[in-house]
Every structure is written in C-alpha cells, then in structure tokens.
N, CA, C and O atoms as a printed pandas DataFrame, in Angstrom:
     atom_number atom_name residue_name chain_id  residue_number  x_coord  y_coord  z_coord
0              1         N          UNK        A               1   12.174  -31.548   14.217
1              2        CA          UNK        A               1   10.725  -31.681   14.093
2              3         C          UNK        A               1   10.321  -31.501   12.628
3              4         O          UNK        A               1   10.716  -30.624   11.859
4              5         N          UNK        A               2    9.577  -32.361   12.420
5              6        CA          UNK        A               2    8.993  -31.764   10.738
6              7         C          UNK        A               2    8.081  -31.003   10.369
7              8         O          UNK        A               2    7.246  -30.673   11.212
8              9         N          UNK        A               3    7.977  -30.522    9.056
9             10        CA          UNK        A               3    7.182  -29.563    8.828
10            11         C          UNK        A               3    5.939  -30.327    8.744
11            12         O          UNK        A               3    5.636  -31.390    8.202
12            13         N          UNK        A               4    5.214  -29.331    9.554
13            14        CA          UNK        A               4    3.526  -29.576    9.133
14            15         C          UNK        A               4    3.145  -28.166    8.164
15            16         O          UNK        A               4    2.801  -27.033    8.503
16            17         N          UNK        A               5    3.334  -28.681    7.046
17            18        CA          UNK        A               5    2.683  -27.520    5.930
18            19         C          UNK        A               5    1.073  -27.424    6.347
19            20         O          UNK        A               5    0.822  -26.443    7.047
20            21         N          UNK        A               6    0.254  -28.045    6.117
21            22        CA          UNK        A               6   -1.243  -27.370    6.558
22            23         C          UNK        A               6   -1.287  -26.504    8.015
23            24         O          UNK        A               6   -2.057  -25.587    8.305
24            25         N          UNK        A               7   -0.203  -27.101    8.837
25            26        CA          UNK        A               7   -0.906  -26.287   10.081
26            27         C          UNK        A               7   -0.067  -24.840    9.617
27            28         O          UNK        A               7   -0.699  -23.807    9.834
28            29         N          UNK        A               8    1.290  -24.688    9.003
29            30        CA          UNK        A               8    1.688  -23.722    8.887
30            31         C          UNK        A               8    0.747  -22.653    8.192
31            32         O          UNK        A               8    0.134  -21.816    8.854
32            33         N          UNK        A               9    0.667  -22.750    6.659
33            34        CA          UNK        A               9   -0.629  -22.485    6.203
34            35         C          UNK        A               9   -1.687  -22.191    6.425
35            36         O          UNK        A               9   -2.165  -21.170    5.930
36            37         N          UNK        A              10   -2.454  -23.077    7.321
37            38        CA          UNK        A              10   -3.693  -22.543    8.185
38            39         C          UNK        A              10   -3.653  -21.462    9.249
39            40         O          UNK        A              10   -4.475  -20.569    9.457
40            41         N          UNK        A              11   -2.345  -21.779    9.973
41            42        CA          UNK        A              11   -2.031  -20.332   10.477
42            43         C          UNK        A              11   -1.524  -19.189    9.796
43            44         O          UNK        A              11   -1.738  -18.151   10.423
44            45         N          UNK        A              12   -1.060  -19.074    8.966
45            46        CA          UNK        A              12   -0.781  -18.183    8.177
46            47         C          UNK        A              12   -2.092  -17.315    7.338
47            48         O          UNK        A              12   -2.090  -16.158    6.918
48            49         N          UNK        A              13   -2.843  -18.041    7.303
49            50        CA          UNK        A              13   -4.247  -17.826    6.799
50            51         C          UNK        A              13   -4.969  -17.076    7.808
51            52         O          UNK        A              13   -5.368  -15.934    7.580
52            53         N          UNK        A              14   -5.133  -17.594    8.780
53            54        CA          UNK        A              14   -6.065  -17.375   10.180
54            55         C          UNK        A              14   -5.708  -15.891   10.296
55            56         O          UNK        A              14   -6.544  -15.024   10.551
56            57         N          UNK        A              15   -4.137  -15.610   10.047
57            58        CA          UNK        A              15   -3.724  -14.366   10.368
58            59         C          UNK        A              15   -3.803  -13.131    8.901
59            60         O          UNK        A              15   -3.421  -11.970    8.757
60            61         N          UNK        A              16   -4.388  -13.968    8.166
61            62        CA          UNK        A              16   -5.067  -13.091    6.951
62            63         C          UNK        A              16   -6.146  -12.373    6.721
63            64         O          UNK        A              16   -6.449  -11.399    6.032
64            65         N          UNK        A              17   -7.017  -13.607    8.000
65            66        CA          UNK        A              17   -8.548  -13.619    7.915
66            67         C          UNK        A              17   -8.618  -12.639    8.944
67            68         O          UNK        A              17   -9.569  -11.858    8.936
68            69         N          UNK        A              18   -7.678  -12.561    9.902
69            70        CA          UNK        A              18   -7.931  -11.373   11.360
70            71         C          UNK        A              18   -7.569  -10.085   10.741
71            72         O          UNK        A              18   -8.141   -9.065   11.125
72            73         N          UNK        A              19   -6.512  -10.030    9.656
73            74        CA          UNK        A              19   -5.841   -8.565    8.841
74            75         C          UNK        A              19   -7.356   -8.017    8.386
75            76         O          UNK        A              19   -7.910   -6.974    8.734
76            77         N          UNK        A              20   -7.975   -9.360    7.243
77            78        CA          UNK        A              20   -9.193   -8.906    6.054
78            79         C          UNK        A              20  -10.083   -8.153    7.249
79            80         O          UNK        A              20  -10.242   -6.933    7.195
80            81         N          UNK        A              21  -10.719   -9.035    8.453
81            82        CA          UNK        A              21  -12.046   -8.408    9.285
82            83         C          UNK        A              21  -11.611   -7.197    9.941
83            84         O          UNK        A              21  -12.546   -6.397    9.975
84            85         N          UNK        A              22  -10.520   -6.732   10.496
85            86        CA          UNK        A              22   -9.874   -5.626   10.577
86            87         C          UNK        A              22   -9.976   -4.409    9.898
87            88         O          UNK        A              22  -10.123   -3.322   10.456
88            89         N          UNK        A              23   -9.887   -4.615    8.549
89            90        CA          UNK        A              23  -10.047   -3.838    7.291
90            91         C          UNK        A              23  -11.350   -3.981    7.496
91            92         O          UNK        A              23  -11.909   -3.316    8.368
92            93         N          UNK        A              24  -12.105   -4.981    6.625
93            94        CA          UNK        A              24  -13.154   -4.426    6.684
94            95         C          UNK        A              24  -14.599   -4.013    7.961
95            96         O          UNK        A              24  -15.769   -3.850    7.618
96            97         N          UNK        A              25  -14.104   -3.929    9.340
97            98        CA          UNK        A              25  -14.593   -3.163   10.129
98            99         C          UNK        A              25  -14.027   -1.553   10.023
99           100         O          UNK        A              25  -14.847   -0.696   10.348
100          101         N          UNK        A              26  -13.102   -1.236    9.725
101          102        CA          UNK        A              26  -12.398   -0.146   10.261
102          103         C          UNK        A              26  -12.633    1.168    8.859
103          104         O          UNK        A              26  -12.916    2.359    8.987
104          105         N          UNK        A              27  -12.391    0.398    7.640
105          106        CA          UNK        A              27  -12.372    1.085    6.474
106          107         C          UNK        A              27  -13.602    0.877    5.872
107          108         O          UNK        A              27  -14.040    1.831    5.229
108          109         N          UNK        A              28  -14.420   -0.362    5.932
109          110        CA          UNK        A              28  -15.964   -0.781    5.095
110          111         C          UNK        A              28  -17.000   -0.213    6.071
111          112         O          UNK        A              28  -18.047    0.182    5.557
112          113         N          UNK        A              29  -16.845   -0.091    7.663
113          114        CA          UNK        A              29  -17.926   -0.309    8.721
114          115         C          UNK        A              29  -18.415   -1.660    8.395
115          116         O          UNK        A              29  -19.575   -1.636    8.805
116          117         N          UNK        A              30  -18.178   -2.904    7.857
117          118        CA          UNK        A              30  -19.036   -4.183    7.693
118          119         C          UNK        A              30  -18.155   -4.626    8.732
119          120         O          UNK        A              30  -16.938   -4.599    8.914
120          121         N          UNK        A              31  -19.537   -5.201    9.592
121          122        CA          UNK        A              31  -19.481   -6.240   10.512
122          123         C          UNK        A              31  -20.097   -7.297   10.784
123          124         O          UNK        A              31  -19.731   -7.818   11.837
124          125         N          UNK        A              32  -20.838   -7.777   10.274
125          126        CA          UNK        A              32  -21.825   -8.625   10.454
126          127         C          UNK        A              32  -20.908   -9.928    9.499
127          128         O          UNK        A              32  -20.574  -10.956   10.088
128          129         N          UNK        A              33  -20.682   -9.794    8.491
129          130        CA          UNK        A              33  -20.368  -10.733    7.377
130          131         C          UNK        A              33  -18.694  -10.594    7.675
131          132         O          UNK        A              33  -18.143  -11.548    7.125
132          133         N          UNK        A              34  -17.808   -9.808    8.294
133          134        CA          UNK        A              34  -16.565  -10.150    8.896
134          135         C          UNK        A              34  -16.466  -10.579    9.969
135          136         O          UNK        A              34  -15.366  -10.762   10.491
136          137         N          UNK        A              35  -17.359  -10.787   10.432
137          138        CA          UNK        A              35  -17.298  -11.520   11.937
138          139         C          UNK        A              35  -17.497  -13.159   11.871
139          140         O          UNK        A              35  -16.931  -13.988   12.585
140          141         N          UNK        A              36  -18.739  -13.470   10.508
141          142        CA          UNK        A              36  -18.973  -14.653   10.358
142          143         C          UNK        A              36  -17.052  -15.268    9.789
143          144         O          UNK        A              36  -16.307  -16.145   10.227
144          145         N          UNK        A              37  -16.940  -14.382    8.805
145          146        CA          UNK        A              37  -15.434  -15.097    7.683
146          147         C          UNK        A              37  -14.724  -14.852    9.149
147          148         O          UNK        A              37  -14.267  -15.955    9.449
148          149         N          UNK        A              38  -14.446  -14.001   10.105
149          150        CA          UNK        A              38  -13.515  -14.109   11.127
150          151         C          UNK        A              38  -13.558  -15.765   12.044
151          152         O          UNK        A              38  -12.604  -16.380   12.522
152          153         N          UNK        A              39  -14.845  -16.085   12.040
153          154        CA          UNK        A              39  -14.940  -16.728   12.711
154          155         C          UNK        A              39  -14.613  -18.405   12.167
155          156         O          UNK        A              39  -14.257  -19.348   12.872
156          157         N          UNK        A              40  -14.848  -18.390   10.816
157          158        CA          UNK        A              40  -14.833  -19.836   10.427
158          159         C          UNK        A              40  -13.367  -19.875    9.664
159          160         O          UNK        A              40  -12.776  -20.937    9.463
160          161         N          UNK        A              41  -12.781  -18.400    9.207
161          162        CA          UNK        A              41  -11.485  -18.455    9.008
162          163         C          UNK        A              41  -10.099  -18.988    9.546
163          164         O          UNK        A              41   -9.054  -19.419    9.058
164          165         N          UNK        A              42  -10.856  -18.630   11.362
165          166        CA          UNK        A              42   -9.752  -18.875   11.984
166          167         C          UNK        A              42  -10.345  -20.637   13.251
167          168         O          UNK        A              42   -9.952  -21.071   14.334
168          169         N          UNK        A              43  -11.107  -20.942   12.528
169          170        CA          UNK        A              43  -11.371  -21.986   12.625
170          171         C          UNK        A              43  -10.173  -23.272   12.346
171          172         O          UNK        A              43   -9.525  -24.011   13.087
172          173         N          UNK        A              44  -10.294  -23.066   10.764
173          174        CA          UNK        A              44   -9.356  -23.982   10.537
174          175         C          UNK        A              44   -8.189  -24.250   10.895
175          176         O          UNK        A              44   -7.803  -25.415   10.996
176          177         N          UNK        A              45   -7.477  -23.274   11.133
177          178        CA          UNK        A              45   -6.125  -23.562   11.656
178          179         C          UNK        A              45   -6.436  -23.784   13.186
179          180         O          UNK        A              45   -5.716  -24.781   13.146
180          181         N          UNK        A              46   -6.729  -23.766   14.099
181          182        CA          UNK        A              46   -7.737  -24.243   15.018
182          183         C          UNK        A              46   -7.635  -25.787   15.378
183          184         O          UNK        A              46   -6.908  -26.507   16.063
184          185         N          UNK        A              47   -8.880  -25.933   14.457
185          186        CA          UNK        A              47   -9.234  -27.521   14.160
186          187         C          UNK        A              47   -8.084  -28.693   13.852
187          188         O          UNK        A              47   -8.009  -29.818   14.347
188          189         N          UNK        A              48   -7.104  -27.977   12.745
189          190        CA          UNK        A              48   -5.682  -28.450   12.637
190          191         C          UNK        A              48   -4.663  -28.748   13.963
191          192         O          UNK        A              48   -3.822  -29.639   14.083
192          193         N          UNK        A              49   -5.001  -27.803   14.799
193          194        CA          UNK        A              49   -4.223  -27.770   15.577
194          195         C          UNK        A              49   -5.131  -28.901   16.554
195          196         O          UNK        A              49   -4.445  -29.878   16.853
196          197         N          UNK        A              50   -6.038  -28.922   16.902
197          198        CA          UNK        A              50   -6.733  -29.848   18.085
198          199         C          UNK        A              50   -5.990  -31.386   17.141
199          200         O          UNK        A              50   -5.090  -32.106   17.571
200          201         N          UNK        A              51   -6.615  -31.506   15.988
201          202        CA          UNK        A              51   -6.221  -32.683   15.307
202          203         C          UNK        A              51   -4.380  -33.274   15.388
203          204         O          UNK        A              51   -3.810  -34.252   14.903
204          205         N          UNK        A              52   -4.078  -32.531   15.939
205          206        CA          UNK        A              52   -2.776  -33.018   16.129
206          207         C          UNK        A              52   -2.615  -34.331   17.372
207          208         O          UNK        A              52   -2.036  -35.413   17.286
208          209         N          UNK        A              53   -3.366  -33.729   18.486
209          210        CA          UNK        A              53   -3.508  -34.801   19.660
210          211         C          UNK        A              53   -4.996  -35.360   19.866
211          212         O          UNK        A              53   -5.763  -35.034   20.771
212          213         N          UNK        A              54   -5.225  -36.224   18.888
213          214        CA          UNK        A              54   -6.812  -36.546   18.524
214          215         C          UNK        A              54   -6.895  -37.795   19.601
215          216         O          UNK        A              54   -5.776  -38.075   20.030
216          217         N          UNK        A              55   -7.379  -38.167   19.847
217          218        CA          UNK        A              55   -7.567  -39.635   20.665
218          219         C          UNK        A              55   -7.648  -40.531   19.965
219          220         O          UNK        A              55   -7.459  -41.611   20.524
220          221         N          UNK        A              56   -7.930  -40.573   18.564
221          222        CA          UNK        A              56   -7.510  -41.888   17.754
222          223         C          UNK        A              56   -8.167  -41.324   16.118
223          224         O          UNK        A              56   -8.824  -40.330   15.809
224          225         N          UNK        A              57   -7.501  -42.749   15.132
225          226        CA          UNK        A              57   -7.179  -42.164   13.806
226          227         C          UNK        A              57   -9.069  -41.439   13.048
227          228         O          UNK        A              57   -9.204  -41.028   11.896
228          229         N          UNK        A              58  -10.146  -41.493   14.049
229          230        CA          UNK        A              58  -11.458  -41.587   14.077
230          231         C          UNK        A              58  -11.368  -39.921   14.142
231          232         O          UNK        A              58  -11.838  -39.135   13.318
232          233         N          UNK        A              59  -10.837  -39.699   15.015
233          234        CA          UNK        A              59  -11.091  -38.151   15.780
234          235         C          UNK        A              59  -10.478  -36.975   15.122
235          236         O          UNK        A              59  -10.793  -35.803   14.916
236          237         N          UNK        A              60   -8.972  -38.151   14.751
237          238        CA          UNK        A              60   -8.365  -37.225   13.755
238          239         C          UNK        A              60   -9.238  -36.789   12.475
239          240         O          UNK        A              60   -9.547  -35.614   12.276
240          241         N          UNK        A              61   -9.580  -37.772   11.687
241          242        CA          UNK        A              61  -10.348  -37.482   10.470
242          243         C          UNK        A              61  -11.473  -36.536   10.439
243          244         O          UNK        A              61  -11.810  -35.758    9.546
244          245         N          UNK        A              62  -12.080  -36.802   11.811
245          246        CA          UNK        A              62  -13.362  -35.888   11.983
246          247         C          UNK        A              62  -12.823  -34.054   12.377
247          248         O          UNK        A              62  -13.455  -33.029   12.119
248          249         N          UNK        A              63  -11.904  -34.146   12.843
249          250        CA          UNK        A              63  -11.282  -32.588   13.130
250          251         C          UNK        A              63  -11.004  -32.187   11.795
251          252         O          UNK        A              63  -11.594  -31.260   11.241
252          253         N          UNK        A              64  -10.051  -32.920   11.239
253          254        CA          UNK        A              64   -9.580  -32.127    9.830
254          255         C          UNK        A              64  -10.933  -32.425    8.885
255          256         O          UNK        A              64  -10.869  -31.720    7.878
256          257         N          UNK        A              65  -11.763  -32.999    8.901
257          258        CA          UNK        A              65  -13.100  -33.166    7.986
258          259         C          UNK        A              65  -13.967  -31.552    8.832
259          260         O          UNK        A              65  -14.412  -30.611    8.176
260          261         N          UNK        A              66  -13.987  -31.618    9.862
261          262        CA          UNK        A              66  -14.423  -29.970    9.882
262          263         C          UNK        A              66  -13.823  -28.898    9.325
263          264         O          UNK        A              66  -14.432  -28.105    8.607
264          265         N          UNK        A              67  -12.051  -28.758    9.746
265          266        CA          UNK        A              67  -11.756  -28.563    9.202
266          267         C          UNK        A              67  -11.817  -27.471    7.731
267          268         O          UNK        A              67  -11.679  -26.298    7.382
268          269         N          UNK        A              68  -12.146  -28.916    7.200
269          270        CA          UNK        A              68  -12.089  -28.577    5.727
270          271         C          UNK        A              68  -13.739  -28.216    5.473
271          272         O          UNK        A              68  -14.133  -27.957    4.336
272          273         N          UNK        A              69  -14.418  -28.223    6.333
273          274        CA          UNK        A              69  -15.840  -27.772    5.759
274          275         C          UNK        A              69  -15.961  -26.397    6.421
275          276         O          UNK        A              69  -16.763  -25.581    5.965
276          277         N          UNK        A              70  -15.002  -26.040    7.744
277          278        CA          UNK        A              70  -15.221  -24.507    7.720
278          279         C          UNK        A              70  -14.189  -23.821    6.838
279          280         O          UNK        A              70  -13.959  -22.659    7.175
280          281         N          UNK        A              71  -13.445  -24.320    5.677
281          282        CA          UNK        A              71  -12.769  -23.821    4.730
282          283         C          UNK        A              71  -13.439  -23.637    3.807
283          284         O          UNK        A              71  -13.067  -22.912    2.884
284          285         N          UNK        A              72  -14.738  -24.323    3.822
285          286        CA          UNK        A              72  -15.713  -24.414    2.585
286          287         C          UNK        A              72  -16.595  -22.974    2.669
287          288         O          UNK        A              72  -16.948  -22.074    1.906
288          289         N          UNK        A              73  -16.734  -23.384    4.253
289          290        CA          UNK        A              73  -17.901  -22.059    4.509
290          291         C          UNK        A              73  -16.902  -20.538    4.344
291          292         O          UNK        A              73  -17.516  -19.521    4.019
292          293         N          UNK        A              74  -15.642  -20.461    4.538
293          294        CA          UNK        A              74  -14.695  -19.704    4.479
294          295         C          UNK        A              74  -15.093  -18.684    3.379
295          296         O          UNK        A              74  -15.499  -17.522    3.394
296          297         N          UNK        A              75  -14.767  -19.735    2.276
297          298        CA          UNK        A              75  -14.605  -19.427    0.998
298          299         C          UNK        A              75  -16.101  -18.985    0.332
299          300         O          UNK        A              75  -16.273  -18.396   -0.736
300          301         N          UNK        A              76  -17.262  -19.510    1.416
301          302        CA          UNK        A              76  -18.765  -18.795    0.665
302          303         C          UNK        A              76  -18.119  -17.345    1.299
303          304         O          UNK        A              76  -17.716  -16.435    0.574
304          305         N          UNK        A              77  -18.098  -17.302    2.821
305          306        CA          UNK        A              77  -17.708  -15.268    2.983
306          307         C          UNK        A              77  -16.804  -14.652    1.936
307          308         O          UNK        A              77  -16.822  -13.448    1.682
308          309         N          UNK        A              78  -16.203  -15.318    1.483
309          310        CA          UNK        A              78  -14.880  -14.347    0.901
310          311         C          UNK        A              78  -15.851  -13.983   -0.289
311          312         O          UNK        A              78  -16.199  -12.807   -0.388
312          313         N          UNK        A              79  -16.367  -15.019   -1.305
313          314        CA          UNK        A              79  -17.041  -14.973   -2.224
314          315         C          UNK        A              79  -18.113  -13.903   -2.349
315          316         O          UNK        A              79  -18.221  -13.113   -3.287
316          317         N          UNK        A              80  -19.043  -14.000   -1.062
317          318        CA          UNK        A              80  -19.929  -12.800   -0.882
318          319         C          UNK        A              80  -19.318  -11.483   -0.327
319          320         O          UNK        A              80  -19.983  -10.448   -0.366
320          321         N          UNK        A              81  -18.257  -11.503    0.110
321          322        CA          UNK        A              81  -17.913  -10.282    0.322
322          323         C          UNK        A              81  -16.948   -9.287   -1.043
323          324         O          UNK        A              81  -16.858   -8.072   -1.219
324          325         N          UNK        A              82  -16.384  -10.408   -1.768
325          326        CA          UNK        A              82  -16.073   -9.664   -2.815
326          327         C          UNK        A              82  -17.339   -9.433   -4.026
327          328         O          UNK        A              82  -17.292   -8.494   -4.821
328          329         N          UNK        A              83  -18.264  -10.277   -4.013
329          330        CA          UNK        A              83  -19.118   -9.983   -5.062
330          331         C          UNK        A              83  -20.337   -8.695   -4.433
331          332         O          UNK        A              83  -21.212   -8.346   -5.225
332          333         N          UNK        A              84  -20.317   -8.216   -3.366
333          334        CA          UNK        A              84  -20.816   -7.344   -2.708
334          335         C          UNK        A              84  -19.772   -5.890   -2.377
335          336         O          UNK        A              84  -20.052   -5.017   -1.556
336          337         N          UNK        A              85  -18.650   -5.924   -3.171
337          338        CA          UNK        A              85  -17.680   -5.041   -3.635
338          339         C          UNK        A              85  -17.059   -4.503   -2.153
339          340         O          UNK        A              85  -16.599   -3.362   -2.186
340          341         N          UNK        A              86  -17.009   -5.116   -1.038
341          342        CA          UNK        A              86  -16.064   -4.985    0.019
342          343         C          UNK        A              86  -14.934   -5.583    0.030
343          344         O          UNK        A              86  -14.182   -5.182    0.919
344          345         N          UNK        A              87  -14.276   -6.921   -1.056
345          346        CA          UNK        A              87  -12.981   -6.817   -1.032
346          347         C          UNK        A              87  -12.693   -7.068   -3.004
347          348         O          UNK        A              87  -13.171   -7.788   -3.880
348          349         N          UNK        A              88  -11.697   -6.045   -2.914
349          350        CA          UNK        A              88  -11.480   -5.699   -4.172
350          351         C          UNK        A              88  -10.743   -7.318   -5.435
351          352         O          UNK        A              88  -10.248   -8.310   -4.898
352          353         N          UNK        A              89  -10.824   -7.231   -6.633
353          354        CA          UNK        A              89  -10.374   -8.517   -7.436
354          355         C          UNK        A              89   -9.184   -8.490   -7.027
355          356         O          UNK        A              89   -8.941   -9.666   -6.756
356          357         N          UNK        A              90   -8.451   -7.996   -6.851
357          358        CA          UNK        A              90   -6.745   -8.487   -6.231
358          359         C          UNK        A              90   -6.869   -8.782   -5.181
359          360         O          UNK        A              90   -6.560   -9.942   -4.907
360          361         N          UNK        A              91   -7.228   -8.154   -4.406
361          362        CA          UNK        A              91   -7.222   -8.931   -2.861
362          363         C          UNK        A              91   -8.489  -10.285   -2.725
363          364         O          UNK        A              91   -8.241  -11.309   -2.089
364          365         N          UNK        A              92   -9.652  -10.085   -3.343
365          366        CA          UNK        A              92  -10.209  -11.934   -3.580
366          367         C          UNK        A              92   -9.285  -12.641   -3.999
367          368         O          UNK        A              92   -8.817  -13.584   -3.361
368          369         N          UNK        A              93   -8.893  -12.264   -5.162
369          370        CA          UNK        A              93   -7.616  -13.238   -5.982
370          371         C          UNK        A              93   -7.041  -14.115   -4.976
371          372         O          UNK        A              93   -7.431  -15.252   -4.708
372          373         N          UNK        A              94   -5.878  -13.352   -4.337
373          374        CA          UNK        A              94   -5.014  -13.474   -3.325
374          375         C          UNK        A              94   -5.129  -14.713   -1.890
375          376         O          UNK        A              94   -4.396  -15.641   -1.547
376          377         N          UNK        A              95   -6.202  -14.247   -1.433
377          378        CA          UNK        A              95   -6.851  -15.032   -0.265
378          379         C          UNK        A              95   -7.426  -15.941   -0.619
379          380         O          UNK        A              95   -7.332  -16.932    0.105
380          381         N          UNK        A              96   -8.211  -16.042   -1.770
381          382        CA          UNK        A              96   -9.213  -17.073   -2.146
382          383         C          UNK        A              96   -8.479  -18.185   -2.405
383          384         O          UNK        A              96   -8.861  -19.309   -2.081
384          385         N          UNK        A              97   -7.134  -17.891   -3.140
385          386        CA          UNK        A              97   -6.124  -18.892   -3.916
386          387         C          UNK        A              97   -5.389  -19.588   -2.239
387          388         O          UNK        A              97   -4.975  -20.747   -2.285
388          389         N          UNK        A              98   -5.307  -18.984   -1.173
389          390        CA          UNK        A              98   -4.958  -19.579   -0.042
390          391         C          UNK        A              98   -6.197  -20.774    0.253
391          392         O          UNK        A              98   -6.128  -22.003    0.270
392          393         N          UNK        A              99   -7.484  -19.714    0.500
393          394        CA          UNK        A              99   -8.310  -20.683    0.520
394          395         C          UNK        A              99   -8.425  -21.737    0.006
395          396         O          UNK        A              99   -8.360  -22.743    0.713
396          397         N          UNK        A             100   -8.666  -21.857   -1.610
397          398        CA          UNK        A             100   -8.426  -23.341   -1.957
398          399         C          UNK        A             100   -7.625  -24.550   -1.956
399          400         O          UNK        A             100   -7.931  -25.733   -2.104
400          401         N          UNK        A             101   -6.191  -23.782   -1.690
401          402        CA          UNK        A             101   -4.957  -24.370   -1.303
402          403         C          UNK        A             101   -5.327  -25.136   -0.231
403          404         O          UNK        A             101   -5.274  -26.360   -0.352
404          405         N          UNK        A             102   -5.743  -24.576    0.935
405          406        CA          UNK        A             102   -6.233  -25.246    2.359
406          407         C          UNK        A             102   -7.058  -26.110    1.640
407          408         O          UNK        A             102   -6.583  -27.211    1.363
408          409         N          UNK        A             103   -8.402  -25.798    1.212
409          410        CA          UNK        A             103   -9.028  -26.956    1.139
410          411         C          UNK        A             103   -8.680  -28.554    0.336
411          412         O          UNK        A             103   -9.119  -29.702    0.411
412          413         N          UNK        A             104   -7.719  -27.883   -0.372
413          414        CA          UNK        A             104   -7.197  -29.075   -1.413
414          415         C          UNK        A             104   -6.294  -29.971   -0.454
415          416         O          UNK        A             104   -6.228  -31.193   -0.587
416          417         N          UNK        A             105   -5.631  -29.285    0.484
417          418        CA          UNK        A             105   -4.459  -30.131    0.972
418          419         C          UNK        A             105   -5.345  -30.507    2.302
419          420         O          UNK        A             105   -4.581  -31.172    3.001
420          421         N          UNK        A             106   -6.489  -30.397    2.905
421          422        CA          UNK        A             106   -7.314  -30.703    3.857
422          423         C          UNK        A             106   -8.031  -32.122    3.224
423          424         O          UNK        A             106   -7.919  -33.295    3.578
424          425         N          UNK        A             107   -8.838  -31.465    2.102
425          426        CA          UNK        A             107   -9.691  -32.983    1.514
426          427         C          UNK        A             107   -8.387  -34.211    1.041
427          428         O          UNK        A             107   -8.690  -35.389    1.233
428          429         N          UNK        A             108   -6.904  -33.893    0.407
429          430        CA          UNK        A             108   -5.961  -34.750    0.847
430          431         C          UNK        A             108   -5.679  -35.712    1.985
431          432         O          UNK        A             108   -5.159  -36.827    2.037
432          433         N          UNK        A             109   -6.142  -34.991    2.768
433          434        CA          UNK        A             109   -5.257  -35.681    4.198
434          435         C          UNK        A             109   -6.499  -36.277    4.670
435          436         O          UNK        A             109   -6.295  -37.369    5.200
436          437         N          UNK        A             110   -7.859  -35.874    4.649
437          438        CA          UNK        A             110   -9.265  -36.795    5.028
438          439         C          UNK        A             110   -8.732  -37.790    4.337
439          440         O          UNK        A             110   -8.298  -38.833    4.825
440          441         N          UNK        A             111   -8.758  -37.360    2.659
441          442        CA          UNK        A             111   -9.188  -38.949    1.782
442          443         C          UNK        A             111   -7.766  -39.974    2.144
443          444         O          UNK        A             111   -7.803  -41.202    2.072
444          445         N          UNK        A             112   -6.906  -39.411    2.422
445          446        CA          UNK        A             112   -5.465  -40.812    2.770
446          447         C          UNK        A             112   -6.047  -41.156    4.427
447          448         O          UNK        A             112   -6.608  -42.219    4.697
448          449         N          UNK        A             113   -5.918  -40.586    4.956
449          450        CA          UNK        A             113   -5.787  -40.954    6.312
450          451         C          UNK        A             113   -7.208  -41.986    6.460
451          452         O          UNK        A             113   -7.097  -42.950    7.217
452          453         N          UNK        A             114   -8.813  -41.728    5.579
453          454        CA          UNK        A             114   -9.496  -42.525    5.548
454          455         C          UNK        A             114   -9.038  -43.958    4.961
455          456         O          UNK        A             114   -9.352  -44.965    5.596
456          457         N          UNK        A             115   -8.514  -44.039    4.109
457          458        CA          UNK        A             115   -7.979  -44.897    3.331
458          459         C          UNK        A             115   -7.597  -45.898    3.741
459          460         O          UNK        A             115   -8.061  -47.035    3.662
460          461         N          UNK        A             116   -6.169  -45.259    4.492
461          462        CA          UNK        A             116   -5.450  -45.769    5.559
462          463         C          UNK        A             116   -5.514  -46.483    6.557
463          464         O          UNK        A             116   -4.715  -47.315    6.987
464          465         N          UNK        A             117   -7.002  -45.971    7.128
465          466        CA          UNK        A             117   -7.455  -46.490    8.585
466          467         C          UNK        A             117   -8.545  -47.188    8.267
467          468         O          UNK        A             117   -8.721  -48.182    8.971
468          469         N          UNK        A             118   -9.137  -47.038    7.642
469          470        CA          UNK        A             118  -10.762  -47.568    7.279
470          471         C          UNK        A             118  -10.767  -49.136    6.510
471          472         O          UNK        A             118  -11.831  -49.662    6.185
C-alpha cells in the first residue's frame, strides 16, 4: 500500500491538537478557545480521511478544500492562543510549523487535482 503522507500527518497532528486541549484544560483551566482548536484541529485529518472514498474527482476536491480551510481556521486558534500567552514560543513554534506544513501540502493537492480534472 502506499504512503499517504497528508493523511499520515494530519493524523499525527489531530493527535497534537487532542495532547495541546488537554494541557490547556488541565494546566491553563482554558476551555472555550481549546475546544474551538480541538475541534477544527482534528477536523482535518478527518476530512482527509472521508476524501479518500469521495464519490467523484468533485467531492474529492471539496473535502480536502475544507480540509484545508479548517487548517486555516486551525492556525487562527493556535495564533490566538499563543499571543494570549497560553501556549508558550517553543511550543507555537513547533505545532504551527505542522500546521503550515498541512496547509501547504493540502492547497497542493486542491490546486493539481483541480487542474487535473477541471
């Protein structure tokens, strides 16, 4: 079977985003703004995964085009939660650099697969 690097990745992420809201319920008390990043974090790898058995090359594009826009919204939580000093510059560093990774190799696979089919 071959590697699917984004879905690996996205899961690998998803399980970053459940570690971060963890932390910061348990050690911050913030819940409100880890529940949102919990939720659109583990979205993506998600969405990746439905997009695997899409009903056609239409459905596919539109899963990973969400996708990549709850990677967008991802990356506003992470942003406000580190500039609101609940996750420290090494640990933004860290996650954020996943984050963009996803989104780079997400808006990849929209813009070919549009290409492709369109």
């Amino acid at each position: 079977m071959k590697n699917n690097v984004v879905k690996e990745k996205s899961f690998a992420f998803a399980l970053r985003i459940v570690k971060l809201s963890q932390y910061l319920n348990q050690e911050k008390q913030e819940y409100v703004l880890s529940k949102q990043l919990l939720r659109s974090g583990t979205a993506i790898g998600a969405l990746v995964r439905e997009a695997e058995y899409a009903e056609s090359p239409a459905d596919f594009v539109h899963k990973k085009a969400v996708a990549l826009k709850e990677a967008n919204e991802t990356l506003y939580w992470l942003e406000l939660l580190h500039h609101a000093n609940y996750i420290d510059v090494r640990g933004f560093n860290s996650i954020n650099e996943d984050c963009i990774e996803l989104l780079k190799l997400l808006t990849a696979i929209v813009k070919s697969t549009k290409s492709n089919n369109y």
